[in-house]
C-alpha positions in Angstrom: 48.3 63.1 -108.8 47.1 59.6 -107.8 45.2 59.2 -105.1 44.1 56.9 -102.2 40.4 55.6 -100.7 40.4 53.8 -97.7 38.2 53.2 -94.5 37.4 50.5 -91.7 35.2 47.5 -91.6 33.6 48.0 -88.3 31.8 45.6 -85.4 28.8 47.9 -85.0 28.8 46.5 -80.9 32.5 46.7 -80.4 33.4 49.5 -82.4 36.2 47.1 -83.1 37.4 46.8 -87.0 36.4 43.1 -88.5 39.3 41.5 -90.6 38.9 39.6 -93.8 36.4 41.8 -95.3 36.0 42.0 -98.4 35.5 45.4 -100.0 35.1 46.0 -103.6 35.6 49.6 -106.0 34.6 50.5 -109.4 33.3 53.3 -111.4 31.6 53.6 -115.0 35.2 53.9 -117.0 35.4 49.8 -116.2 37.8 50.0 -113.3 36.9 47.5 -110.5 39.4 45.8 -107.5 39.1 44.3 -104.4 40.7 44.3 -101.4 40.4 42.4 -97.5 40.6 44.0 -94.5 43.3 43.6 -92.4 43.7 42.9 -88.6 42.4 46.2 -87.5 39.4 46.1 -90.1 41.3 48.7 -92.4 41.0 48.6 -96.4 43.0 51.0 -98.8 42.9 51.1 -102.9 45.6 53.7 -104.3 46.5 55.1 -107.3 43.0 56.5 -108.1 42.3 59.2 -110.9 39.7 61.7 -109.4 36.6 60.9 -110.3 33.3 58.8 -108.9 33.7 55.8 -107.6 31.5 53.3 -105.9 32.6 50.9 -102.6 30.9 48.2 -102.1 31.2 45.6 -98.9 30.1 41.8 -98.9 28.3 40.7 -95.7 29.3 37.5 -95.2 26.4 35.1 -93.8 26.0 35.4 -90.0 25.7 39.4 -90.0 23.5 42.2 -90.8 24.4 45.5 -92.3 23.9 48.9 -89.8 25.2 50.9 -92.1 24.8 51.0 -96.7 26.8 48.1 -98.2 27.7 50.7 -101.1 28.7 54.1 -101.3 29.0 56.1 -103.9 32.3 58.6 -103.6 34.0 61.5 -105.3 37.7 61.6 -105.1 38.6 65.0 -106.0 42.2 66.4 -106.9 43.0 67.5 -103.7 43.6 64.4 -100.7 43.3 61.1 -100.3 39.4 60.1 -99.4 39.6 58.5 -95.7 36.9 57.2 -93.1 35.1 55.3 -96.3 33.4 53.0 -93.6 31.2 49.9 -93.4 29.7 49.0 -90.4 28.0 45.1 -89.5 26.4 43.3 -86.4 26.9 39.9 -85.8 24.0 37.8 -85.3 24.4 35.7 -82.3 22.4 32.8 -81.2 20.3 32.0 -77.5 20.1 28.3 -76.7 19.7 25.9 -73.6 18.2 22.2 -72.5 14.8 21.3 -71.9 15.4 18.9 -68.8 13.9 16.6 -66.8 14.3 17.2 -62.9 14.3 13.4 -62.0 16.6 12.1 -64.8 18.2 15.2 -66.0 17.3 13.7 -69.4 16.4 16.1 -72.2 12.8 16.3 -72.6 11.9 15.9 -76.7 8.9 18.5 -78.2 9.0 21.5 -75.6 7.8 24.6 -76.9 10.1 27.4 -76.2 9.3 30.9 -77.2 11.8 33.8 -77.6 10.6 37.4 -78.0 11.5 41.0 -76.7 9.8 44.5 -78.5 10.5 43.8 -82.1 10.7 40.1 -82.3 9.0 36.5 -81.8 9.7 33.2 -82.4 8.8 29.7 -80.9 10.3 26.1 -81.4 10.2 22.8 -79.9 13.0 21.2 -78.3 15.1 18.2 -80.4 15.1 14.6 -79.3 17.9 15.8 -76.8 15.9 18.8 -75.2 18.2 20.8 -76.7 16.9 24.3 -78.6 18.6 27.1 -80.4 17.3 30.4 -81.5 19.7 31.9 -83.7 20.4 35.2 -86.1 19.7 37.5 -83.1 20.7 41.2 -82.7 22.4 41.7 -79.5 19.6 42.9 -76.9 17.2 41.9 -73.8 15.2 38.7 -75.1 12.1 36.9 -72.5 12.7 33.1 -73.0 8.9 30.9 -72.0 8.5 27.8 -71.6 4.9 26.1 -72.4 4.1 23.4 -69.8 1.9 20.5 -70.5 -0.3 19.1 -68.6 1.3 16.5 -66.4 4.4 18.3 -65.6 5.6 21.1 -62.7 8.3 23.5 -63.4 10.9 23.4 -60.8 12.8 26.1 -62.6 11.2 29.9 -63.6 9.0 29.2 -66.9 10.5 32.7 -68.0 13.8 33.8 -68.6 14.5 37.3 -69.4 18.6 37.6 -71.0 21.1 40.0 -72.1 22.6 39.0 -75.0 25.6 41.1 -75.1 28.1 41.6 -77.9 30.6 39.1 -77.6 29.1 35.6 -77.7 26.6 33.2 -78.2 24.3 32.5 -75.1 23.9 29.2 -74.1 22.8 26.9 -70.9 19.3 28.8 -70.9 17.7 26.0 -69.3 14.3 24.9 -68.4 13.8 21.4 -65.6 10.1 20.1 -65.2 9.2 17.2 -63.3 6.6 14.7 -64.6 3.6 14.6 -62.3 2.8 10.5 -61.3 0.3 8.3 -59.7 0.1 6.1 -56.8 -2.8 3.4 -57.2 -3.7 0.5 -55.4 -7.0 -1.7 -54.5 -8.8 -2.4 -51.4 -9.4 -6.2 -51.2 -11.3 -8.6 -48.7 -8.6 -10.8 -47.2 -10.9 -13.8 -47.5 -12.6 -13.2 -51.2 -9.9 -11.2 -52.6 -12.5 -9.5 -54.5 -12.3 -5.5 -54.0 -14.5 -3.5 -51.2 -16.1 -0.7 -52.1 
């Protein structure tokens, strides 16, 4: 009797199947296909000999495994093999503006820092004031901003996020205002030299 393998290509978040997978099966006897995933993440290769066989998933750029990208598998003479599943995260990406309070202007060369338990990373802001940290797990993240000398934050200089599931995080901004001077002299209306 021939037999079936299938399984799911799962969203580790949603629990949702991912299309367009790619999933790949061989064994030692030189036997190897591929197949995608469809619109519910599912993947199916039939008319299998028992035997050992090995799965094997390609992670596409932009997420991170949860779960092994291959399994090794014995179909024995009984049933079809189901619930053969791989299971991703997406990496998402936190980003937001750098602005000036009196302008609105972007300000170029902020340092922004990202970080929550596991991870930390800090980068300055483009010639925009735009910044983007990116290839984040969903999770609580604490955005900081460094102030120079010179400016005042009229915003919070931390931000703590959720970056949930479904999309990227943007508009995490940050709005200083640049500290200035008023100077003048004290002069002798006849001399116009300055008084002391």
């Amino acid at each position: 009797k021939l037999l079936c393998i299938s399984g799911f290509k799962k969203d580790a978040c949603t629990g949702e199947g991912i299309e367009g997978w790619l999933i790949t099966i061989n064994n030692s006897t030189g036997y190897s296909d591929t197949e995608e995933t469809n619109s519910t993440g599912y993947y199916e290769f039939c008319d299998l000999l028992p035997g050992d066989y090995t799965l094997t998933e390609l992670s596409p750029d932009g997420y991170i495994s949860t779960t092994p990208v291959s399994l090794n598998v014995n179909l024995d003479c009984s049933e079809n093999l189901t619930n053969q599943n791989f299971t991703n995260q997406k990496l998402l990406c936190i980003s937001g503006f750098k602005k000036d309070a009196c302008t609105g202007e972007g300000i170029e060369g902020w340092l922004i820092t990202i970080n929550n338990s596991t991870y930390i990373n800090s980068l300055r802001t483009g010639p925009d004031g735009y910044y983007r940290f990116c290839d984040l797990l969903p999770g609580d993240y604490t955005l900081t901003e460094l102030s120079p000398d010179g400016y005042i934050s009229t915003t919070p200089v931390s931000l703590n996020v959720n970056l949930d599931c479904s999309e990227n995080l943007t508009n995490q901004n940050f709005t200083n205002q640049k500290l200035l001077c008023i100077s003048g002299f004290k002069k002798d209306a006849c001399t116009g030299e300055g008084i002391e």
